[in-house]
N, C-alpha and C positions, 0 to 999 in steps of 0.2 A: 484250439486255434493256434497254438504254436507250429503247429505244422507246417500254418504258411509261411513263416520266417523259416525256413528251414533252406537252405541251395538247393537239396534234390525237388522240392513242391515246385520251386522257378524254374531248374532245368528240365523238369517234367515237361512243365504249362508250356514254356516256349519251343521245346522239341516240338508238340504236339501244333501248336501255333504254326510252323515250320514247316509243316509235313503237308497242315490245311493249307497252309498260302501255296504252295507247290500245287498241292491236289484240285483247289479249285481254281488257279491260274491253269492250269492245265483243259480243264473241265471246261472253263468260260473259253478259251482257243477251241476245245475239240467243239462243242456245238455250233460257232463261227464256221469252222470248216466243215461241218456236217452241211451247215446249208448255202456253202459254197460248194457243194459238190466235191469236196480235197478226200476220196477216199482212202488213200494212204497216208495222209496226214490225220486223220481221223483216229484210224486204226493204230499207229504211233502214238498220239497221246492219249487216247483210250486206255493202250493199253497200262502206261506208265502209270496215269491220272489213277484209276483203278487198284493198280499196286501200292502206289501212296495212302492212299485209303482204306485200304484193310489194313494195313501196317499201322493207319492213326486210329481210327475205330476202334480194334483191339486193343492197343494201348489203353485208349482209355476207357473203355469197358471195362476193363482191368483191373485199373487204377483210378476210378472216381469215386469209391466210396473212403479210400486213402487220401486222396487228394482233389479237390475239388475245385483247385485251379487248373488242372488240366479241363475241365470242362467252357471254362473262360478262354484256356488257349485256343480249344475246337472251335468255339463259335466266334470267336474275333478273326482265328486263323480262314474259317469261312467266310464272312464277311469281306474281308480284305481282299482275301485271293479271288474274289468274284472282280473286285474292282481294279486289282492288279491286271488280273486275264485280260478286263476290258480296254486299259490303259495301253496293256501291250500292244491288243488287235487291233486300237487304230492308232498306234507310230507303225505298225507293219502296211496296213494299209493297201491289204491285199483286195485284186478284184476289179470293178467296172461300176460307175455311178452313170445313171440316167439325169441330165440337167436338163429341167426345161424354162425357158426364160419368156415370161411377157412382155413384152415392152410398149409403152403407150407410144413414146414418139421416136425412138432413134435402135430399134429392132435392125435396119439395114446397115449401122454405122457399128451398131454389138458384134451384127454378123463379121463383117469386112475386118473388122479387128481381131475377132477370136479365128478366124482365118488364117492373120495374118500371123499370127502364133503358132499355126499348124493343127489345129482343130479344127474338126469337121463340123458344120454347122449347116442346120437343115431350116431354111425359111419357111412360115406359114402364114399368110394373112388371115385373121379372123376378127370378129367383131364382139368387143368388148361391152359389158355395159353402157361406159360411157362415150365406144365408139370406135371405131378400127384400132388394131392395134398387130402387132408382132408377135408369133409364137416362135422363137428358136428352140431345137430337138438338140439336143447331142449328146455322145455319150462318151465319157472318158474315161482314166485311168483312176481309181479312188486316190491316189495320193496329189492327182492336180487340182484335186476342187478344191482346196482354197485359192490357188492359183484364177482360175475359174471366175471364181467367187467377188477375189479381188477386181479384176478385169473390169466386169457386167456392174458393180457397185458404185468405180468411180466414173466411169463413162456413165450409167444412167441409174441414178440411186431411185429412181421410181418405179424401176422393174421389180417384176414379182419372179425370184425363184426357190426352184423345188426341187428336191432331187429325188431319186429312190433307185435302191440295188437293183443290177443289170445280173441274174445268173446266170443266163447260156447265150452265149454270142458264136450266131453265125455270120460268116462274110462280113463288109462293110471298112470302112476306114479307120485305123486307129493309128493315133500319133507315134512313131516309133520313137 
C-alpha cells in the first residue's frame, strides 16, 4: 500500500485521468456530430479521440498491476469526460430545434410576437381535449430556444412546449 503515497502513483492516475477526460470529451462531440451529419468534424475528432486512447489504454494496461490508481484515474477520467463532451456540445449549440407550442387561448398573440422577433411561425387550429386551441410550428436556431422558451412562457404560461432536433433542412425561412 505504500505505493499510493508515492508522486509517480498520482502522477500516473491523473495523466491517465487527463488523457480520458480528453478522449471521452472528444468521443461525447464526435457522436454529436456523427448524427448531425458534420462529417469532417467527425473524422477530426475521431481521429484525435482514438489516438488519446490507445496512448491511455496502454498505459494502463501496462501499469495496473504497479499501480492501481491508474485504474481510478481511467474510470473517473471516463466518467467526467462523458459529461464534459456533453457540457461542451450544448454551450456550442450547434444545429436547428423543431418547437412546437399549444396554446389554449392566446396561440395568435404567441404567433404575432415571435414574429415580431423575426421568427418564423406557422399557425394551426386544432381541437384540444378541452377544446380549440393553437398549434404553432417553428423551427430555429438551437442556441435561441431559451430565447424562445422565454418568450411563449411569459406571454402564456399555460402553453404546452416541445421541441426535437431538426437534421436536414431544406428551403424555408430562418432567422439570419
Amino acid at each position: 500500500m505504500d505505493f499510493l503515497f508515492t508522486p509517480d502513483a498520482w502522477i500516473g492516475a491523473l495523466t491517465i485521468f487527463a488523457l480520458r477526460l480528453a478522449d471521452m470529451s472528444l468521443d461525447t462531440l464526435r457522436v454529436l456530430f456523427v448524427m448531425k451529419s458534420k462529417k469532417g468534424i467527425a473524422w477530426v475528432l475521431g481521429f484525435f479521440q482514438s489516438s488519446i486512447f490507445v496512448i491511455a489504454i496502454t498505459s494502463v494496461l501496462s501499469k495496473v498491476t504497479d499501480n492501481p490508481l491508474m485504474l481510478i484515474g481511467y474510470a473517473a477520467g471516463f466518467a467526467t469526460g462523458n459529461v464534459l463532451g456533453m457540457w461542451i456540445e450544448e454551450k456550442l449549440a450547434i444545429g436547428h430545434i423543431h418547437i412546437t407550442i399549444t396554446s389554449p387561448k392566446l396561440g395568435v398573440l404567441l404567433a404575432d410576437e415571435l414574429r415580431a422577433e423575426g421568427f418564423a411561425v406557422t399557425e394551426i387550429a386544432a381541437r384540444g381535449r378541452d377544446g380549440m386551441v393553437s398549434i404553432l410550428s417553428m423551427s430555429v436556431l438551437r442556441k435561441t430556444v431559451p430565447t424562445v422558451e422565454a418568450m411563449v412562457h411569459a406571454k402564456d404560461p399555460d402553453s404546452f412546449v416541445f421541441s426535437e432536433e431538426v437534421r436536414t433542412i431544406h428551403r424555408g425561412f430562418w432567422r439570419s
